[in-house]
N, C-alpha and C positions, 0 to 999 in steps of 0.2 A: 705186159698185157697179153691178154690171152686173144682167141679166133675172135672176130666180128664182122658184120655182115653192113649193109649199107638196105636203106626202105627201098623198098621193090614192090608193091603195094596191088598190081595191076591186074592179079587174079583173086584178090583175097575177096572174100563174100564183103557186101556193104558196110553192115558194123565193124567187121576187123578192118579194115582201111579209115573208118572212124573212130574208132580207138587208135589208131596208131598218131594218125595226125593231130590225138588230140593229147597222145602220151612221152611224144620223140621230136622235141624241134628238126626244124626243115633240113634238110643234106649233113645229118648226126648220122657216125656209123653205130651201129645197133650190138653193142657188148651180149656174148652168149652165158655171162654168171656174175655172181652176185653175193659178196661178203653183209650179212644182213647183224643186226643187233636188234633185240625187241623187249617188250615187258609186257607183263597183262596177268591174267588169272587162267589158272589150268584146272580140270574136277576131277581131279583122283580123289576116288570115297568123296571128297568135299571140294568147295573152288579153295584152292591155294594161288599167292601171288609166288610169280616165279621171272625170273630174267634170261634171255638164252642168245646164246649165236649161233650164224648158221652159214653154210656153204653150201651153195646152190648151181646148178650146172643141169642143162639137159640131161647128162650122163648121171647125174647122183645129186646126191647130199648128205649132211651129216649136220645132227641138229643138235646143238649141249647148251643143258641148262642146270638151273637150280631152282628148286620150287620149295614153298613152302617156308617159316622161321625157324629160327635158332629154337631149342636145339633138333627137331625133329624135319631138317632141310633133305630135301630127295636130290641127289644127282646121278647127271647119267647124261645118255645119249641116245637118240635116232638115228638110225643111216640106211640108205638104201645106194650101194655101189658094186662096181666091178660084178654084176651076178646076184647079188646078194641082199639081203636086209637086214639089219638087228636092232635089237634095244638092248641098255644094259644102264639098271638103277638103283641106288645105292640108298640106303639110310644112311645120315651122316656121311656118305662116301666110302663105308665099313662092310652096313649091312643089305647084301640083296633084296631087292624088293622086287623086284620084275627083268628077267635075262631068258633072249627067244632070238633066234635064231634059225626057224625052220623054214618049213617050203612059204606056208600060211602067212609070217610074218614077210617075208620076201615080195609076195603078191599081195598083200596090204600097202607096203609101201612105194610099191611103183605108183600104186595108185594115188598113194600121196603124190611121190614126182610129178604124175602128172598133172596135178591140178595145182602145183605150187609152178610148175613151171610157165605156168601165165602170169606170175608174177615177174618176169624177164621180158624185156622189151625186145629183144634179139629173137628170143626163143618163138615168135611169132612166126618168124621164116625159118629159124630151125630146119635143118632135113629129118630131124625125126618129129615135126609135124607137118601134115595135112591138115585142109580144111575143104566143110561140107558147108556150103549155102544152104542155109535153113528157110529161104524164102521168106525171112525174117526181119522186119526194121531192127530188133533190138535185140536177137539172139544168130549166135554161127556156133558150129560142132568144130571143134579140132579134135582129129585124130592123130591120137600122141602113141608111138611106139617106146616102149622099155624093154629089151631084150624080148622076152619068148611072149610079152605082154600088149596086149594093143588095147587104147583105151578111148572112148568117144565123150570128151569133157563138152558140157556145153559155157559159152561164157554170155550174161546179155550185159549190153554194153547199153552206156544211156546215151539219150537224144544228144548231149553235149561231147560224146566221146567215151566216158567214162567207165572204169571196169566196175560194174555191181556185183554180181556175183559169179562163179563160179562152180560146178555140179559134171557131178559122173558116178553111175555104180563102181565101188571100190570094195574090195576083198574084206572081210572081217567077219567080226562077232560081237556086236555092239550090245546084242541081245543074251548075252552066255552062253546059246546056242553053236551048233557046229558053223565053220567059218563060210559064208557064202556073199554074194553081191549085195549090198544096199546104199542106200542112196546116200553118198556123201555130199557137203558142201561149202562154200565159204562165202560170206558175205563182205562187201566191202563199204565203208560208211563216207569216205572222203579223203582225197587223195592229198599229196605233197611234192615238190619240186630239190627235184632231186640230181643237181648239172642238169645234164639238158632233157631229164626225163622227168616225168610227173608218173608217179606210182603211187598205190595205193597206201594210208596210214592207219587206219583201223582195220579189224578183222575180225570174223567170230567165224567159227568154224564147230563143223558135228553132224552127227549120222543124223539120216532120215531127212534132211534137206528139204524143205515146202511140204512137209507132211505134216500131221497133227502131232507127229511126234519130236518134230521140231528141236521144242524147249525141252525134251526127254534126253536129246539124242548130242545138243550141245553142248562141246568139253573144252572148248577156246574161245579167248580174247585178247588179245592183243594187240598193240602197235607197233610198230617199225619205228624204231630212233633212227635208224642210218642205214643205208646200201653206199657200197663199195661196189662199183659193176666192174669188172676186167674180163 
């Protein structure tokens, strides 16, 4: 088992202390990662169904799947660790489809980090997050550090506890254009019980987040079959 932390809840803004009590049974210590399994539909060019697993950690992740049928199946991977970011995708697992590597992809994906990392019940008290009271019933800001990266995710949590969505400017080019901040985001649709955590089971995710461009901008859906926290 890896580091974990114990609910300490006493400075957190309103919602984040109701989310927690409503996500961690009572005197549970709080695991900082997360062996995930999922399925759902991905939009490269079109939606494809695809299945993936992931390893998740304050510090990183690294996300492998498979999308798409026989014979025309994509694999590959995400990661954003030690410094660094890549993808690397494969037709049949042969032919390159998409392999990046550079500054651009690196600070896309912290940004992912960050906003996956409120899928971690630990990572709440994390020391590479802060949080800002938004003066809010049903929204708080944590501010998530990634290496040279700092990022201000909003999460609003529902009257009952619950994680609905998640939002933060994240690095890209959703638009073809050169790579600059917009508005990424995830939705969450209804949670599951998972040991002694209750986490979220659907998701959809994509740029432009509460904009008109919304249904433009989103390129996931998925569910979580399993977490594994250590």
């Amino acid at each position: 088992s890896g580091p974990s932390q114990q609910v300490n809840p006493s400075d957190l803004p309103g919602p984040v202390h109701r989310w927690l009590e409503h996500s961690v049974e009572k005197d549970t210590w709080l695991p900082l990662g997360a062996r995930l399994s999922m399925h759902g539909e991905i939009k490269v060019g079109r939606w494809r169904p695809f299945t993936a697993h992931q390893v998740l950690s304050p510090e990183g992740f690294v996300w492998a799947a498979t999308a798409g049928n026989f014979p025309m199946r994509i694999h590959g991977f995400d990661r954003c660790s030690s410094g660094t970011g890549e993808m690397r995708w494969k037709l049949a697992g042969i032919v390159p489809v998409m392999s990046a590597s550079d500054a651009d992809t690196y600070r896309s994906a912290a940004g992912r980090l960050a906003g996956e990392t409120m899928l971690l019940p630990g990572a709440v008290l994390s020391d590479r997050v802060s949080w800002s009271d938004d003066d809010d019933e049903n929204h708080a800001t944590a501010i998530v550090t990634n290496g040279p990266f700092t990022h201000r995710v909003t999460v609003e949590i529902s009257p009952d506890g619950r994680l609905e969505s998640v939002s933060l400017p994240r690095w890209g080019n959703p638009d073809g254009e050169a790579h600059r901040e917009h508005i990424f985001g995830v939705e969450f649709e209804c949670d599951q019980q998972i040991g002694n955590y209750r986490v979220p089971r659907e998701m959809r995710a994509g740029w432009w987040f509460g904009t008109p461009r919304w249904a433009e901008g989103e390129f996931f859906r998925a569910m979580i079959d399993s977490m594994e926290f250590f």
